[in-house]
C-alpha positions, 0 to 999 in steps of 0.5 A: 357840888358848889364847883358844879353850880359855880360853872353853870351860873358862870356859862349862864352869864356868858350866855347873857352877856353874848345875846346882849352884846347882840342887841346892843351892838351898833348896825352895820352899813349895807356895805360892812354887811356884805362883807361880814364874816360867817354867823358863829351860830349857824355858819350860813354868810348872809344874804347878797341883795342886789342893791349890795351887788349893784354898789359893788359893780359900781365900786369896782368901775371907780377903783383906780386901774392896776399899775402896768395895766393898759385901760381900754380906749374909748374908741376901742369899748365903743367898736366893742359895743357896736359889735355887740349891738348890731345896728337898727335897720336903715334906708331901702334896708328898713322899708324892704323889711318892712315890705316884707312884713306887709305881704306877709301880714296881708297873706295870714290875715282875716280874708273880711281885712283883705276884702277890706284893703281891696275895697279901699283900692277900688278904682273904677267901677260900673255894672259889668267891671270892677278894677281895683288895686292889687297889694304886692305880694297877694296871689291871685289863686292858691292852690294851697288853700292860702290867702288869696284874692280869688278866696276874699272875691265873694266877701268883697262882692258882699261888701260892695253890695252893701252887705245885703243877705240876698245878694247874687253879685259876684266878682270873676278875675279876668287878666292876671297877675302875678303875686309880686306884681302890683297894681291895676286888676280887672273883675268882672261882675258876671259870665256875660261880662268875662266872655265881652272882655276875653273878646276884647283881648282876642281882637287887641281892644284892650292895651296895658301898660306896665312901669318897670324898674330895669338894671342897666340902659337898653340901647335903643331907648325904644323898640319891640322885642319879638323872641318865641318864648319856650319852657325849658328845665334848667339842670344842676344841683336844684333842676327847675323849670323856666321860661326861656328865649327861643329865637327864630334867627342866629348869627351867620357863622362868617358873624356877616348877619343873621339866618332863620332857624326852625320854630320849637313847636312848644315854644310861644310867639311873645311881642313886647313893646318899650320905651326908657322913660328915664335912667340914672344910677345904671338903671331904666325906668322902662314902660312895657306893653306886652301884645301877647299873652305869655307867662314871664314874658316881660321878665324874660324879655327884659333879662335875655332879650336885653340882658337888663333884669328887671330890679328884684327879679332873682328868678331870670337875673341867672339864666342857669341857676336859683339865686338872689339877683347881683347888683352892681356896687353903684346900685347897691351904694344907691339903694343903701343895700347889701349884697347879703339882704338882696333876696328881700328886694322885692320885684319892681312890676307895676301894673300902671294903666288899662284901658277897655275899649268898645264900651257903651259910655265911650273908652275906660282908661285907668291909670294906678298910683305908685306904690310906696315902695316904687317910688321910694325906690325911684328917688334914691335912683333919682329916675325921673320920667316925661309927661304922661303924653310922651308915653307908648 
C-alpha cells in the first residue's frame, strides 16, 4: 500500500516538474522555432509561418555555393528571365495593338458613344449634308445587327438637333466606305438631297481623293490605271471570292506588243487616277482618285495593276490565297514589326478630300486630318509629301 502511494505522488511530481520546465523555459527564435522537433504530447511539428519560410529562402541565396558547383553568370540568370518575361509591347508593335483595341472597343460600345465620336468628328455641315470623320474599323452597314454607323445615324441626327423630342431630322449615307477606311463620310439630311447627290456623281461633279500608303515605288510616278474589274472564286483549301483584274489587251505571242481581248460580260469598267507624293523606305505614299464605282477598286489596282499592295491589305497582297500580307525585312525593320504580328496592321486608306459641286453658295471642298496611326506610320517610313497645290 505504501509502495503504491510511493509511486503515485513520485509520477505526480514529475508530472509537476514537467509543466514547470515548460513554463519556465526560455523562447525560442522564430528560426529555432521552425526547426523544433515534434511535440512529445501530441507528435504534431508546428506551424511553418510564411515570415519563417521567407527567411529560410533568404538563408538559402546567402549560403556560400558547393565546391564543384558552377554559379550561374549573370548574363546567363538575366537571359533566363528574359525568357520568362516577355518584353513590353514597343513601337508600331504597341500602337497596332493599341489600334486594335480602339476598333474594337468602338464596335462593342454604347451606340450614344459612337454618335458621340462622330459628333465630335463633324466637318462640315448645312441644311442638306453633313460630312463627318469616319473611325477606322466601323462598318457602315452590319447585317449582324452589330455596331454600325448606319444603326447610331438616328442618335446622331437627335443629337445634332439639339435633342429635341419631336424631331423629324435624319442622316442617310450616301457614297461608301469600307470598315478599315477612314475618314471623310457624306450624310445626307434627306430623300431630295440623297437623289441631288447621286446625280452629282452620275454627271462627274463629285471628286475624291484618297491617300495611300503603298509597299514599293510604281514606275511612272503618275498615270491612270483602266483594267475592267471581275469577281472570281479563288480555289484551294479556303475557296473565297475576290475581285480580280480582267484586262481587255494581253501580250503579242512574238512578246512585240499587245492585242485586244474579248470583254467578260460580268466584269466591271474600273478607272483609277494616281500620283506618288513621295517614297522612302521601299514605300509610296500614292493619292488615288478612283473615276468609277467598283468594289475594291483601289486595292485591286494598286495590288495587280501595279504589283504594289496597298500596306496592310492582307486580302489582295496574294492573289491565290487568304494570308497576312509579307513585307520586306527593310519595311519591316522600319515599322519596328515582326513577321509573326503583321495580321494586326491595319489597312493604310484615308479618305482625304471631297468636293461637291453645283452648290448654291459655290463648291464644298473638305479635306480630313490624318489620323494618328497614319501618321505615325509616315514618320517611321519618313514619307514626306509636296504641297497641297502639287496634288491631282
Amino acid at each position: 500500500m505504501n509502495s503504491c502511494r510511493r509511486i503515485a505522488c513520485s509520477g505526480w511530481r514529475s508530472g509537476l516538474n514537467t509543466v514547470f520546465s515548460r513554463i519556465t523555459a526560455p523562447p525560442l527564435s522564430r528560426s529555432q522555432a521552425t526547426s523544433a522537433a515534434p511535440d512529445p504530447d501530441t507528435g504534431e511539428k508546428p506551424r511553418l509561418r510564411a515570415i519563417d519560410l521567407a527567411k529560410e529562402v533568404q538563408q538559402e541565396k546567402t549560403k556560400p555555393p558547393v565546391v564543384g558547383q558552377r554559379k550561374k553568370p549573370q548574363a546567363e540568370a538575366s537571359g533566363a528571365a528574359e525568357a520568362e518575361t516577355p518584353p513590353p509591347p514597343f513601337g508600331q508593335q504597341k500602337r497596332v495593338m493599341e489600334l486594335k483595341r480602339f476598333s474594337l472597343q468602338l464596335q462593342q460600345v454604347h451606340p450614344n458613344v459612337l454618335a458621340k465620336h462622330l459628333l465630335r468628328g463633324v466637318l462640315y455641315q448645312d441644311k442638306d449634308v453633313v460630312i463627318t470623320n469616319k473611325p477606322y474599323g466601323v462598318p457602315v452597314k452590319d447585317d449582324c445587327g452589330g455596331t454600325s454607323i448606319s444603326s447610331v445615324l438616328p442618335v446622331l441626327s437627335k443629337m445634332m438637333d439639339g435633342m429635341k423630342m419631336k424631331s423629324d431630322s435624319q442622316l442617310i449615307p450616301c457614297l461608301r466606305l469600307e470598315k478599315e477606311t477612314t475618314g471623310v463620310f457624306l450624310l445626307a439630311r434627306s430623300e431630295e438631297a440623297v437623289q441631288h447627290i447621286h446625280s452629282l456623281v452620275t454627271n462627274n461633279q463629285v471628286q475624291r481623293k484618297y491617300w495611300v500608303v503603298i509597299v514599293g515605288v510604281p514606275v511612272p510616278s503618275e498615270g491612270v490605271i483602266d483594267i475592267p474589274i471581275i469577281e472570281r472564286e479563288v480555289p484551294g483549301p479556303r475557296p473565297h471570292y475576290k475581285m480580280a483584274l480582267s484586262p481587255l489587251f494581253r501580250v503579242s505571242d512574238t512578246g512585240e506588243g499587245v492585242t485586244k481581248v474579248r470583254a467578260n460580260r460580268q466584269s466591271q469598267p474600273a478607272v483609277t487616277k494616281y500620283k506618288v507624293l513621295g517614297s522612302g523606305s521601299g514605300c509610296s505614299l500614292v493619292e488615288l482618285q478612283p473615276l468609277t464605282e467598283v468594289k475594291h477598286q483601289m486595292r485591286v489596282h494598286m495590288a495587280l495593276g501595279l504589283t504594289c499592295p496597298i500596306l496592310g491589305d492582307h486580302k489582295y497582297s496574294h492573289s491565290s490565297k487568304l494570308a497576312p500580307q509579307k513585307l520586306p525585312e527593310r519595311v519591316l525593320g522600319k515599322l519596328g514589326l515582326e513577321q509573326s504580328k503583321i495580321r494586326h496592321l491595319p489597312l493604310h486608306v484615308l479618305a482625304r478630300q471631297l468636293t461637291l459641286a453645283g452648290n448654291t453658295q459655290g463648291d464644298i471642298n473638305v479635306t480630313c486630318p490624318l489620323p494618328k496611326y497614319f501618321k505615325q506610320t509616315l514618320n517611321r517610313l519618313r514619307l514626306t509629301f509636296s504641297d497641297e497645290k502639287d496634288q491631282l
